[in-house]
C-alpha positions as CSV (number, residue, x, y, z in Angstrom):
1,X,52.5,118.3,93.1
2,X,50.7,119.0,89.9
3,X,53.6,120.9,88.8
4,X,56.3,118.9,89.2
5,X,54.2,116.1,87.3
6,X,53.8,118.3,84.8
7,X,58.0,119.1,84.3
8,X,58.9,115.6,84.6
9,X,56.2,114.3,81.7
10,X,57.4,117.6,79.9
11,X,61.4,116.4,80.6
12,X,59.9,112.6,79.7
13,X,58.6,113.9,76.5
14,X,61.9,115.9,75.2
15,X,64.0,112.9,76.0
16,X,61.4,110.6,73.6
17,X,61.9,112.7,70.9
18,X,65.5,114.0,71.6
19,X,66.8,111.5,73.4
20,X,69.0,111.7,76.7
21,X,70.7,115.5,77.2
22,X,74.4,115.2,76.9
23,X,76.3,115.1,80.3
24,X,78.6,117.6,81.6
25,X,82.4,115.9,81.3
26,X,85.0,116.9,83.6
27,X,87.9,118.6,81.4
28,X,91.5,117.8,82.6
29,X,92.6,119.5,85.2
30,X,95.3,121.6,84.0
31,X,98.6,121.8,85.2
32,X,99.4,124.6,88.1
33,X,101.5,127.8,86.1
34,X,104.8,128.5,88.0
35,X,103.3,131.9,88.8
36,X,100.9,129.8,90.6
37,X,103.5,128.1,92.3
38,X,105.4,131.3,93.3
39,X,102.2,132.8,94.1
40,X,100.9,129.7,96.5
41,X,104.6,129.7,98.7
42,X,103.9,133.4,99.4
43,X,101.0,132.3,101.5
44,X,102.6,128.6,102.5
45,X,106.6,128.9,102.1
46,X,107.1,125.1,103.9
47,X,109.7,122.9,101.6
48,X,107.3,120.1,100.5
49,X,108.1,116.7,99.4
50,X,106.1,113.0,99.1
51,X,107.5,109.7,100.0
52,X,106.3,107.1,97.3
53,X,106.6,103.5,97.2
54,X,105.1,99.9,97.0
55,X,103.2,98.7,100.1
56,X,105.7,97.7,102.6
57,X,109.2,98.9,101.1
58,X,109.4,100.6,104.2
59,X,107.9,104.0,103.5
60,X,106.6,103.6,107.1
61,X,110.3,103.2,108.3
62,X,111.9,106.2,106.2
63,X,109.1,108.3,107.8
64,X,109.8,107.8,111.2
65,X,113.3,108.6,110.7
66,X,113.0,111.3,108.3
67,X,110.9,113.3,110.8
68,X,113.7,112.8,113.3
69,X,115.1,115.9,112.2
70,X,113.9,119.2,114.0
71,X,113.3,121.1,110.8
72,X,111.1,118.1,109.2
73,X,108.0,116.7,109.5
74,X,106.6,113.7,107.7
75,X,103.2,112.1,108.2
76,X,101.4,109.3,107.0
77,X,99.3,108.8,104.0
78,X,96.9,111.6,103.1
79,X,96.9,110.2,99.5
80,X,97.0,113.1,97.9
81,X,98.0,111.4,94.6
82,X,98.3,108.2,95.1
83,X,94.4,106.7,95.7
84,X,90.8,107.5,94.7
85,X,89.1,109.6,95.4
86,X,92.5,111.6,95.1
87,X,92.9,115.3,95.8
88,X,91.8,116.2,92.2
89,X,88.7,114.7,93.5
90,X,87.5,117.7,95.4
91,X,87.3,119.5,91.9
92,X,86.3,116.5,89.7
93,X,82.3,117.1,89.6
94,X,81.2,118.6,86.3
95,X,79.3,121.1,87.8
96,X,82.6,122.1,90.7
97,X,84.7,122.2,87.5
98,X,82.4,124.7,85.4
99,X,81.9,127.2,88.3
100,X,85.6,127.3,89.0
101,X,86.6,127.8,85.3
102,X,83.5,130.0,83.9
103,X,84.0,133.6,82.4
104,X,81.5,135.1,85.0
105,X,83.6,134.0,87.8
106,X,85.7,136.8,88.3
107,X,88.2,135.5,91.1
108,X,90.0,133.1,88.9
109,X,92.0,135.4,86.5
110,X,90.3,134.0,83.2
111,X,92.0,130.2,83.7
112,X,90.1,127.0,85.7
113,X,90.9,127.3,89.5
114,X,91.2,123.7,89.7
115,X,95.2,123.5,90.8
116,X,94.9,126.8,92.6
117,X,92.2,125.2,95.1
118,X,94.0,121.5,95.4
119,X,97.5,123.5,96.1
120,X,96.0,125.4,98.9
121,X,94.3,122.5,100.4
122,X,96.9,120.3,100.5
123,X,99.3,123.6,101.5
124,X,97.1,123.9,104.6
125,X,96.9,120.4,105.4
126,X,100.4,120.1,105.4
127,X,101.4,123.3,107.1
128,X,99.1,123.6,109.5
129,X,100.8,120.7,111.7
130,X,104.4,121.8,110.4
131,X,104.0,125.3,111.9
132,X,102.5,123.7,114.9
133,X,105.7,121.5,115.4
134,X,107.5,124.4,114.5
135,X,109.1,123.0,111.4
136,X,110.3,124.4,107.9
137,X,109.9,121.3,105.7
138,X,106.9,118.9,105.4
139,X,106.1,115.8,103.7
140,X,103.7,113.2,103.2
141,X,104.3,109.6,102.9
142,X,101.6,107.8,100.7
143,X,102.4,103.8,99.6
144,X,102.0,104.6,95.4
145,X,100.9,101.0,94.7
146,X,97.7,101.4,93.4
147,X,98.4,103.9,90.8
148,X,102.4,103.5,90.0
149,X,103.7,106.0,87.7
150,X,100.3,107.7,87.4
151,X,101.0,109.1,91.3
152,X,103.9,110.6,89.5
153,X,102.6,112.7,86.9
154,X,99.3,113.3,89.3
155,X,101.7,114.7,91.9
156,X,104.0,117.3,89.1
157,X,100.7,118.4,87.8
158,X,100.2,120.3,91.2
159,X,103.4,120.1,92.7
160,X,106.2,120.9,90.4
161,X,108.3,122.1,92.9
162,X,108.1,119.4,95.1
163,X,110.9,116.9,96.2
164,X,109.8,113.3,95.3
165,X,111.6,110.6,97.0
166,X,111.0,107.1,96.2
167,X,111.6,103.8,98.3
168,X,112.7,100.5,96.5
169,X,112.9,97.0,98.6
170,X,113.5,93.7,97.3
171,X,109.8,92.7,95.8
172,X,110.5,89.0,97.2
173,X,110.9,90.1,100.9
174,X,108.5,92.6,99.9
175,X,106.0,90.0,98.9
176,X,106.3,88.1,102.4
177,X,105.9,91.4,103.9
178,X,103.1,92.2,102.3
179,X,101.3,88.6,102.7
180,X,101.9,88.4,106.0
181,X,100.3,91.7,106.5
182,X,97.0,90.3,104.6
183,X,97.1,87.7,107.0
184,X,97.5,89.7,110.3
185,X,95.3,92.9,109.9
186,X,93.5,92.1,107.1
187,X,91.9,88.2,107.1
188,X,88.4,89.5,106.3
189,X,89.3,90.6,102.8
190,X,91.1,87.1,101.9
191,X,89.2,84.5,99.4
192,X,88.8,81.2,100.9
193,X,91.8,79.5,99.8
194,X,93.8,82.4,101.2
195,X,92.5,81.4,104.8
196,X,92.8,78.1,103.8
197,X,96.2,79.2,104.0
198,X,96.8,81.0,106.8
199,X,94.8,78.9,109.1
200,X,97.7,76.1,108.0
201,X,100.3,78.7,109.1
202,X,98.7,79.4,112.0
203,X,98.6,75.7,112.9
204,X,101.7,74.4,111.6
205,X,104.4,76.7,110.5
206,X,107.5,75.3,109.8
207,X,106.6,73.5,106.3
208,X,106.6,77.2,105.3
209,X,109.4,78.8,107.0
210,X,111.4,76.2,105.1
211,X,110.4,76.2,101.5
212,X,108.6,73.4,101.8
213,X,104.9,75.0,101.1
214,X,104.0,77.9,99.8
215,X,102.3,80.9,101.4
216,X,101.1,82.4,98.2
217,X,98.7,81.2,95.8
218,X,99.7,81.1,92.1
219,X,97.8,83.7,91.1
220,X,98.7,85.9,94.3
221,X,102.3,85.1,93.6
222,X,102.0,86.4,90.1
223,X,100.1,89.3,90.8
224,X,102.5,90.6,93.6
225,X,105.1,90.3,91.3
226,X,103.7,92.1,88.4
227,X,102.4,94.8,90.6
228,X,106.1,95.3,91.9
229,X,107.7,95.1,88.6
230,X,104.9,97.9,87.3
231,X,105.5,99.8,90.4
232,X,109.1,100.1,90.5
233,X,109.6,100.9,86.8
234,X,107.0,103.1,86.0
235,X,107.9,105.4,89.2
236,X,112.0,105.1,88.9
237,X,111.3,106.4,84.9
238,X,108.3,109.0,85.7
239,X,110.1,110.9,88.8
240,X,113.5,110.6,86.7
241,X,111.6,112.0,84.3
242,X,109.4,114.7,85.6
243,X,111.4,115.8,88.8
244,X,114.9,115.1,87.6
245,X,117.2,117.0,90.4
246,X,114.2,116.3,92.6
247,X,114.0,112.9,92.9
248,X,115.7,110.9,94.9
249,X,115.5,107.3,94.9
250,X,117.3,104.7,97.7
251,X,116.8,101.0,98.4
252,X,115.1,99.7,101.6
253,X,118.4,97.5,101.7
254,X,121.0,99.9,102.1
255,X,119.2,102.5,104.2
256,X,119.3,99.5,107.1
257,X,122.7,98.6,106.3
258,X,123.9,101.7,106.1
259,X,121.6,104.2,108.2
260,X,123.5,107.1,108.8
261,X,124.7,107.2,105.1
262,X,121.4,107.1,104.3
263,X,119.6,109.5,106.0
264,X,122.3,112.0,106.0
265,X,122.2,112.1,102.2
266,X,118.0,112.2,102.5
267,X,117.8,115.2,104.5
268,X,120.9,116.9,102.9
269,X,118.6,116.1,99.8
270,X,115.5,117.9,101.3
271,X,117.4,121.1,102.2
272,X,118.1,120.3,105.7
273,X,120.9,121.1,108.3
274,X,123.0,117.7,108.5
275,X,125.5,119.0,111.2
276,X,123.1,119.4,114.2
277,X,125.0,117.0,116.8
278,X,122.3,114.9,118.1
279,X,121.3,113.4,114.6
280,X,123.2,110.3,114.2
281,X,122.0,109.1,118.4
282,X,118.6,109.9,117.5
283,X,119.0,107.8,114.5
284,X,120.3,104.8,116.2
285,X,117.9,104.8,119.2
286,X,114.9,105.0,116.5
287,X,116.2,102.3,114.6
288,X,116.0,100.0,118.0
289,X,112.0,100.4,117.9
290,X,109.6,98.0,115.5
291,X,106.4,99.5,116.4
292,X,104.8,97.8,113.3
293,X,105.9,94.0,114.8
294,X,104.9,95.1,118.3
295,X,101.4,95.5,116.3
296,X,101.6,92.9,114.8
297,X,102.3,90.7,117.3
298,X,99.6,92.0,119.4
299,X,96.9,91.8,116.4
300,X,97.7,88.5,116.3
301,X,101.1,86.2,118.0
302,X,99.8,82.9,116.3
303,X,101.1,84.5,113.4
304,X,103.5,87.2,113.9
305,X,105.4,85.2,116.1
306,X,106.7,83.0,113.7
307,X,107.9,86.3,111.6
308,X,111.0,87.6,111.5
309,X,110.6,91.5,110.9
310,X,111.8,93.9,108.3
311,X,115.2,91.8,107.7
312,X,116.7,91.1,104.1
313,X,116.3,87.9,102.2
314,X,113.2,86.2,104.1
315,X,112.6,85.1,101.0
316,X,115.1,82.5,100.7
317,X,113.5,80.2,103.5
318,X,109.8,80.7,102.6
319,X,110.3,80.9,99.1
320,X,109.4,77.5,97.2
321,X,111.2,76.1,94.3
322,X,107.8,77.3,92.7
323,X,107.6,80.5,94.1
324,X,111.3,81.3,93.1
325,X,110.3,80.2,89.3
326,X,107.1,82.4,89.1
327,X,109.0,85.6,90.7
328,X,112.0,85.0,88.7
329,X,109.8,84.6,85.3
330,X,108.2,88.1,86.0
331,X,110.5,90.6,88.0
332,X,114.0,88.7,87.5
333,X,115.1,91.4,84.7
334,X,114.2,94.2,87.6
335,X,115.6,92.3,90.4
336,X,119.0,93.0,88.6
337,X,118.8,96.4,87.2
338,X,118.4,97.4,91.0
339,X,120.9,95.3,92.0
340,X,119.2,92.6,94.1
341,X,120.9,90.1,92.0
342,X,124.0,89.3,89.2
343,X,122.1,86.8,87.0
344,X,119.0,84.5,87.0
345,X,121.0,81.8,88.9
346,X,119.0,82.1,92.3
């Protein structure tokens, strides 16, 4: 006991007349090399790739039917890249980050182990199921939302090799979507006019469904928007950017209205076989199933049952004149560059 009195009044005394020691900063984590990556698919040769896009674009959807394919698997949301604490979090300590990149430490070649160790982690995370399932490509499917473009260059940094595919929808119906969601599974996290709000809807939903009130607050209404707008353009540019041939972007839209198209020209992107003769019946028996409304609707009917599920332009009955102002102010540049719209004139 006496000792350790001692060292601390000893450590008290330095830091009076020195002041505080400096602390130990993480360095970037540097890029994986492509001898790395060549290196890393000896030991884990599944195809990879990452589904990316805002909360309820219908990532969820493209999953389920992506991993309808026998030589592809998909599953949901490890969030790798895409939020904290993030992969790079298993090496971001000071102290993880000095002992993987010292001199002394005679495993790691002379360069920081950092994307060495997050590859193999995620490698075996991925794989271990794929090989299980008995499948040659693997994926994960991780909303972006949080981080935008940032996922992006987080994800090339350890995965250059990847296949990045990224999921647009409509950012009105994906507003609703995404309200509606707060509302269902979510009602502890709301602020008090937000229930205010949903209690209404609960009690009386047709001033809603017709445009007549407003589910959102203003300041909701314009952060959804903004986040979409940041969302949709940072990602398109990044993974045009940073993955060119190996990015792949499709709209929510026409993958329901055209789902054979669509998926065909997804897994031909991903390396798979797109003549196996059972595809396109698998694909329209999947497309029959709504296992998120069937949550929903058991989480809560006094809601959900008003809903109608996954369908394009919702927006147009619960939008208010308001609410069409606000989006149109903020995302109605974007709504047009991906096509949802000709002009301003909605």
């Amino acid at each position: 006991m006496l000792a350790k009195a001692a060292q601390r009044l000893k450590s008290a005394g330095r830091i009076l007349l020195h002041g505080e020691p400096p602390r130990l900063t993480r360095r970037e984590i540097p890029a994986i090399t492509p001898e790395e990556v060549a290196e890393a698919k000896t030991f884990f040769p599944a195809e990879k790739f990452f589904i990316y896009g805002h909360a309820r674009s219908g990532t969820t959807l493209l999953t389920r039917l992506v991993r309808l394919h026998p030589e592809v698997h998909c599953n949901y949301q490890a969030h790798f890249f895409t939020r904290a604490p993030l992969l790079e979090g298993l090496v971001s300590d000071p102290e993880v980050g000095s002992w993987l990149g010292r001199n002394s430490n005679r495993w790691n070649r002379g360069r920081d182990l950092s994307p060495v160790v997050l590859r193999a982690v995620s490698d075996y995370i991925m794989e271990r199921e794929a090989q299980r399932l008995g499948k040659r490509i693997v994926g994960d499917k991780s909303p972006n939302s949080l981080l935008d473009g940032e996922a992006v260059y987080k994800l090339v940094k350890i995965y250059p090799d990847a296949r990045l595919v990224y999921i647009v929808r409509d950012g009105r119906d994906a507003a609703i979507s995404h309200r509606f969601q707060a509302f269902i599974d979510t009602p502890q996290r709301l602020y008090r006019e937000d229930l205010a709000l949903r209690q209404a809807f609960s009690e009386n939903p047709e001033p809603f469904q017709t445009g007549q009130r407003s589910i959102f607050t203003e300041k909701a209404l314009h952060n959804t928007a903004e986040g979409w707008v940041k969302n949709v353009i940072e990602t398109d540019q990044a993974g045009r950017e940073l993955f060119a041939e190996r990015y792949l972007s499709l709209r929510y839209e026409d993958l329901l209205a055209s789902p054979w198209e669509g998926m065909s020209k997804l897994w031909a992107f991903l390396g798979a076989d797109i003549s196996l003769p059972d595809l396109p019946e698998l694909l329209a028996n999947e497309l029959k199933e709504n296992p998120d409304k069937d949550w929903q609707q058991q989480k809560s009917a006094d809601i959900a049952g008003s809903l109608t599920k996954g369908q394009r332009g919702t927006w147009r009955e619960l939008f208010t004149a308001r609410d069409r102002q606000v989006f149109k102010e903020i995302a109605g540049q974007t709504l047009i560059q991906w096509g949802y719209e000709t002009n301003n004139e909605w």
